[in-house]
C-alpha positions in Angstrom: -6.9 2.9 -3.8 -6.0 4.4 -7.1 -6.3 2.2 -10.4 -2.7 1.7 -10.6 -2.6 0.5 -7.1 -5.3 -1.9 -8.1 -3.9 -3.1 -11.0 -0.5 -3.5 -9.2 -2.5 -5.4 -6.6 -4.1 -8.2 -9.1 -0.9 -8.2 -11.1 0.8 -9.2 -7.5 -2.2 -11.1 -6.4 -2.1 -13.1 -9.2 1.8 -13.4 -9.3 2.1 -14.6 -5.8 -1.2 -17.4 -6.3 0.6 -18.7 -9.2 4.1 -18.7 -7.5 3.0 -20.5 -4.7 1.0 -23.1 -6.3 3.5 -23.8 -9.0 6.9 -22.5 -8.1 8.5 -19.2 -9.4 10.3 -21.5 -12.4 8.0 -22.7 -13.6 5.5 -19.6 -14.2 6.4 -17.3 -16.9 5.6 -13.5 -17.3 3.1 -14.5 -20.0 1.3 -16.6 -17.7 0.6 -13.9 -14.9 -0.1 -10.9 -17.7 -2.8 -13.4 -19.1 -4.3 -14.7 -15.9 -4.1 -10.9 -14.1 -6.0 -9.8 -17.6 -3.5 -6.9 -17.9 -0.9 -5.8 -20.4 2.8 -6.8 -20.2 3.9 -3.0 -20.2 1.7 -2.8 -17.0 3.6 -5.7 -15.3 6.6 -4.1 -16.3 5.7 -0.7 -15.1 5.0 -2.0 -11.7 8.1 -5.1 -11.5 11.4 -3.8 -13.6 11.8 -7.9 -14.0 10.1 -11.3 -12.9 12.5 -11.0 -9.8 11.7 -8.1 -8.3 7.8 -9.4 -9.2 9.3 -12.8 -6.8 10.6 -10.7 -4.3 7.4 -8.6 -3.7 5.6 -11.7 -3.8 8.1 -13.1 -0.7 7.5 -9.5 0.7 4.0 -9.2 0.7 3.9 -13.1 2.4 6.7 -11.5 4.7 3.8 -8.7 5.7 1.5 -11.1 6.5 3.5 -13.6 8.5 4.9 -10.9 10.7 1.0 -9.3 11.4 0.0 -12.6 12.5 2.9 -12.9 14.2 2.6 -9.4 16.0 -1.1 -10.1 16.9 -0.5 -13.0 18.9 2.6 -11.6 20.7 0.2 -8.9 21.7 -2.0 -11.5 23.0 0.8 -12.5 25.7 3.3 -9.9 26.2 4.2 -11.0 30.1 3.9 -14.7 29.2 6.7 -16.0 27.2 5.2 -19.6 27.1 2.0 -18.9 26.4 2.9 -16.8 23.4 5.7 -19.9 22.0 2.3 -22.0 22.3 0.3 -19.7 20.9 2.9 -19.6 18.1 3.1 -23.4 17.7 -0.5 -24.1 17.5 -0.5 -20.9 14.3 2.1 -22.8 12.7 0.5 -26.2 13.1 -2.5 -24.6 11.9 -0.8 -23.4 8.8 0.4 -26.9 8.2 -3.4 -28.0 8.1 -4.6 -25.5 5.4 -5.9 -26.6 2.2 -3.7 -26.6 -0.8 -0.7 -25.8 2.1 2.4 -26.0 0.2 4.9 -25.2 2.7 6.9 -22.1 3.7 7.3 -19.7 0.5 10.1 -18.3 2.0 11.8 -21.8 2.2 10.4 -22.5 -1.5 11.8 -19.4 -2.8 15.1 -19.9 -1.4 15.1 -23.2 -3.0 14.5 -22.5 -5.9 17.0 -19.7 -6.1 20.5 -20.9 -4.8 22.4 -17.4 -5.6 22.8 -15.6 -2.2 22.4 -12.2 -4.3 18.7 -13.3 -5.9 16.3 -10.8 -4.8 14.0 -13.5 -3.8 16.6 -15.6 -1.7 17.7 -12.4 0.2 14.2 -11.8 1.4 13.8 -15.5 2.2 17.1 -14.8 4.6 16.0 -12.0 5.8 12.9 -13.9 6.8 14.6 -16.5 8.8 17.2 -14.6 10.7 14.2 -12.5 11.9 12.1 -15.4 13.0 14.7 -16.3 14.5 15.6 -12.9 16.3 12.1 -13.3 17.6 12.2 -16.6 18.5 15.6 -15.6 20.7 13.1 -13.0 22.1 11.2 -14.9 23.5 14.0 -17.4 24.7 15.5 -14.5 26.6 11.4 -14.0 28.2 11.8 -17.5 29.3 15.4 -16.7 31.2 17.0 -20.1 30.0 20.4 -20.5 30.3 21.4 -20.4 26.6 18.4 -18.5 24.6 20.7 -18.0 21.3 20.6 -22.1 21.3 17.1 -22.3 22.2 16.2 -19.8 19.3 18.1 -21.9 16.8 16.2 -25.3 18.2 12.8 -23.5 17.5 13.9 -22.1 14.4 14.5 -25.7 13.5 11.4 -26.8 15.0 9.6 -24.3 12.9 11.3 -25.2 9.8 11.3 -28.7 10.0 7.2 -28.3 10.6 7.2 -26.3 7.2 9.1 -28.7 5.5 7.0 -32.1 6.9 3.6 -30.4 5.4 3.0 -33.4 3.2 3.6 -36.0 6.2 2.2 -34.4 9.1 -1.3 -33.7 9.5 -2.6 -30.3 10.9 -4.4 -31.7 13.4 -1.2 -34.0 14.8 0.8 -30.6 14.1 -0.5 -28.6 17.0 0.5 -31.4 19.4 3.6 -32.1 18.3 4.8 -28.9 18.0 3.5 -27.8 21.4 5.6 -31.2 22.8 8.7 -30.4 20.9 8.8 -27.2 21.8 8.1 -27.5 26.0 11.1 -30.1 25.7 13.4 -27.7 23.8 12.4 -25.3 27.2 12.7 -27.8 29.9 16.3 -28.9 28.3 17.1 -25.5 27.9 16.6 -24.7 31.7 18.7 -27.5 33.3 
């Protein structure tokens, strides 16, 4: 890695710590020049503007969601159900981390209401590819309506991101794994 990757990767690393922990509002450029050690021009030479420094931030959580994601559809690619479990106990998981804040994705898209904000349009994008994948494996499953089935997950999903501060991790994984066989049972009859 050259020295302007690495200095691209601690102005990000520090960018996407901050944004996370605090929300992209309230974290100013001043704050991840002088936590990142670097000089503004250098966070400017890497991110034209805050935004796009928000949206890499999304996309670089984006990366890392999907590999996880990939690695345990890899893990079950003739067993629909096994993987959805597999998927449900990851996202429980998640919910169960230390300092777990919720989605960014979700956050992000919060925080920025206008449909053209760099940072909002990755959230989207997010979502309506979870949810492609989630219809993926509604189709493995051969219920009778796997577009429905996908949006129920999707909502399942969501609704477990959102509930961080209420739901434990370690009630997560059950309730997820319940929620989700019932969304499959209803779905076949």
């Amino acid at each position: 890695m050259s020295s302007m990757d690495e200095l691209r990767e601690r102005i990000l690393r520090t960018a996407s710590e901050l944004f996370y922990r605090e929300g992209a509002h309230a974290v100013g450029v001043d704050l991840v020049v002088e936590r990142a050690g670097v000089a503004k021009t250098s966070l400017y030479r890497h991110f034209r503007t805050k935004d796009d420094l928000i949206a890499a931030f999304l996309e670089r959580e984006d990366e890392q969601f999907w590999g996880k994601w990939d690695k345990i559809a890899a893990l079950h690619p003739s067993d629909a159900q096994a993987e959805l479990d597999a998927h449900m106990e990851w996202v429980g998981e998640r919910l169960g981390r230390r300092n777990y804040r919720g989605c960014p994705q979700l956050n992000m898209a919060a925080e920025f209401p206008d449909a053209e904000h760099p940072a909002r349009v990755v959230a989207v994008a997010h979502k309506h590819e979870l949810r492609r994948r989630l219809k993926g494996i509604a189709d493995r499953l051969g219920v009778q309506r796997p577009d429905d089935l996908a949006a129920q997950l999707l909502l399942l999903v969501n609704g477990a991101f959102v509930s961080s501060q209420v739901i434990s991790g370690d009630e997560a994984v059950p309730m997820l794994r319940a929620a989700s066989h019932a969304l499959v049972a209803a779905a076949r009859t």
